[in-house]
BAKE-860349 format. One line per field, with one value per residue (C-alpha): chain; x, y, z. Coordinates in pm, 1 decimal. Each point is the difference from the previous one (the first is absolute). Layout:
// BAKE-860349
ch <- c(A; ...)
c1 <- c(X; ...)
c2 <- c(Y; ...)
c3 <- c(Z; ...)
//
This chain:
// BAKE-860349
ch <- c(A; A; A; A; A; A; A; A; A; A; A; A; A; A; A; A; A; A; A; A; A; A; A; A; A; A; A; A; A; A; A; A; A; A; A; A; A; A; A; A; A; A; A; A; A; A; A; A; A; A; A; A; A; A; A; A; A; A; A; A; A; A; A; A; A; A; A; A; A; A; A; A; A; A; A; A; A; A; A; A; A; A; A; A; A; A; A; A; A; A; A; A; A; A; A; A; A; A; A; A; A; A; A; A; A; A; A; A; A; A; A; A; A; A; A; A; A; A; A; A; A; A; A; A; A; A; A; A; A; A; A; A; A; A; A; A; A; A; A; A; A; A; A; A; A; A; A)
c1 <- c(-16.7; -117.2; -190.9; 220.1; 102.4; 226.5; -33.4; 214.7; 328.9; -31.2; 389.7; -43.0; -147.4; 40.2; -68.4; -61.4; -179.4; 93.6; 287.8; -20.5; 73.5; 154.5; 231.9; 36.4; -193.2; 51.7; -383.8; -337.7; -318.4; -329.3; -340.3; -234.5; -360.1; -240.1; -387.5; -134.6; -334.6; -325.7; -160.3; -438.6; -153.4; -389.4; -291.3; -267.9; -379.2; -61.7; 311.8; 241.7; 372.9; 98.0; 402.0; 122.9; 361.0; 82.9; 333.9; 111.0; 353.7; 319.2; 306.2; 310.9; 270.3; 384.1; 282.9; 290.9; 387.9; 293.1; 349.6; 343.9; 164.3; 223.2; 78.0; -273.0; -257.2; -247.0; -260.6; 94.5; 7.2; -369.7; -132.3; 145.0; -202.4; -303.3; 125.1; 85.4; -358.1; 74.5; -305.4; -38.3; 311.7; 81.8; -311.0; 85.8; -89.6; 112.8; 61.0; 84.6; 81.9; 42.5; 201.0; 25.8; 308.1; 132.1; -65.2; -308.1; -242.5; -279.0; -228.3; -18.8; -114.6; -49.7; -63.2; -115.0; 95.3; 210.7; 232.7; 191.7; -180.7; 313.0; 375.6; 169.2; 353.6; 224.1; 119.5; 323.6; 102.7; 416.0; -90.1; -152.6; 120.2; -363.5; -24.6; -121.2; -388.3; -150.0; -379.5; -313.1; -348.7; -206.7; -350.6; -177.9; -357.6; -40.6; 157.8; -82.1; 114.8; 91.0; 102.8)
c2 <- c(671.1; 226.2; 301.3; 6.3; 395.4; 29.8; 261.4; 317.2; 3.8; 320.4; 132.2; 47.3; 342.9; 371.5; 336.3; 343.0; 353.6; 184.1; 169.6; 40.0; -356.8; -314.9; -251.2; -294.0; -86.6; -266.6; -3.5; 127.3; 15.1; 71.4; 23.9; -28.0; 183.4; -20.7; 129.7; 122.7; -125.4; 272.4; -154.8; 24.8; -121.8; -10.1; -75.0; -108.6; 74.0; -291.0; 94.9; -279.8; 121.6; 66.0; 15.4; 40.4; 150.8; 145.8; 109.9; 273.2; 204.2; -155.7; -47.2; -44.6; -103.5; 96.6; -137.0; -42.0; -1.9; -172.7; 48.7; -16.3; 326.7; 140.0; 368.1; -7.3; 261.4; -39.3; -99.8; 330.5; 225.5; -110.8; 31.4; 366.2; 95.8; -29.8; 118.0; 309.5; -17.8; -81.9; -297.7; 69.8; -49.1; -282.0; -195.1; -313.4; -341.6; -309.7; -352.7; -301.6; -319.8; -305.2; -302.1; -330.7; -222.4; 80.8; 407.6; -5.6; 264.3; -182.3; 215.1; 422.6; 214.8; 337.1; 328.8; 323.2; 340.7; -139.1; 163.6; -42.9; 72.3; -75.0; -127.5; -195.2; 97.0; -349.6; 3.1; -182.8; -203.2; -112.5; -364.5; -101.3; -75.4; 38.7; 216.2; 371.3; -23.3; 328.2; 1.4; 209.6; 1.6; 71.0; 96.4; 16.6; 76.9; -305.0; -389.6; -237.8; -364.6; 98.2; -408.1)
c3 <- c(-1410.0; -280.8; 63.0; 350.4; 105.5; 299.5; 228.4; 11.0; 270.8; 157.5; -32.2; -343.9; -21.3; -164.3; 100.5; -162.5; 54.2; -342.0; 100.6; 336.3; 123.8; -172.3; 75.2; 249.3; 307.3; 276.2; 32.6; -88.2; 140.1; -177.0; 147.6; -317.3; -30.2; 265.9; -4.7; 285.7; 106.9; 35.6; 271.0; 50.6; 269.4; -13.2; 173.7; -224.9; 61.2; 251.6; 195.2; -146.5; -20.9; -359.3; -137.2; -336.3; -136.3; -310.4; -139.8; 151.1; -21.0; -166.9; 201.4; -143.0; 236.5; 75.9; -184.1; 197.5; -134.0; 170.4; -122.8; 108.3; 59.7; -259.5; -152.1; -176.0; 123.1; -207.8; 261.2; 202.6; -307.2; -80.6; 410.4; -32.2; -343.5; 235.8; 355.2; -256.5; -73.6; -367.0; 41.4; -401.8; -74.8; 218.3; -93.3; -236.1; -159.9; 53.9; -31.6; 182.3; -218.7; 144.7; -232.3; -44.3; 14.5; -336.5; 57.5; -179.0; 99.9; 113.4; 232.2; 38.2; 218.8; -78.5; 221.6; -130.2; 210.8; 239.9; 237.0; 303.7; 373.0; 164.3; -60.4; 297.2; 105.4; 38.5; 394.8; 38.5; 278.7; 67.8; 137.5; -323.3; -371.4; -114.6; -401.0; 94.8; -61.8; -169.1; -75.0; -155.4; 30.4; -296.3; -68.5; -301.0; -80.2; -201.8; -55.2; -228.1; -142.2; -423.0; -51.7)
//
């Protein structure tokens, strides 16, 4: 089967924003580029209904970060640059790359100005022997596929 690519598994993964965020996540979620449609609605001059759309604004979605909870505060550290009101400061790139089975980087993702709307505190709960859950929601004012 020459020519034959497999598709990617989706555990094998890496994260980083510069400095402000790196290391090892139980999952990711990306919502890629959208365009949002300028809508026209017509009448022409024998009173048929007209419609066209053109490209309107882009729309980059929210990345969201899941990761056990550990002493690292990284996450935390970066929410407080901007409820400080440091948004300059705590703006950065990043990059998502997904890999194949050997740890090949096959497919990235990067994000330019991103920073974090919100960071999730972990609740606990004694019946269970569930990992501690900490998260992060991203923005970013724009995504695209490098390879």
């Amino acid at each position: 089967m020459a020519g034959r690519k497999d598709p990617l598994i989706s555990p094998r993964f890496t994260v980083k924003f510069g400095s402000k965020l790196t290391g090892s996540f139980r999952e990711v979620t990306v919502v890629s580029a959208e365009t949002e449609p300028a809508e026209y609605k017509f009448s022409d001059d024998k009173g048929n209904p007209g419609y066209f759309a053109v490209p309107g604004r882009l729309k980059y979605g929210r990345i969201t970060l899941k990761r056990g909870m550990t002493n690292d505060m990284s996450m935390w550290k970066w929410r407080k640059e901007v409820e400080d009101g440091n948004i300059s400061s705590a703006r950065a790139n990043g990059s998502i790359i997904m890999h194949d089975q050997d740890g090949t980087p096959i497919a990235e993702f990067n994000f330019e100005n991103a920073w974090p709307l919100k960071v999730s505190n972990p609740g606990g709960n004694a019946n269970s022997n569930d990992i501690v859950i900490e998260e992060a929601e991203i923005i970013c004012e724009r995504i695209w596929r490098a390879s």
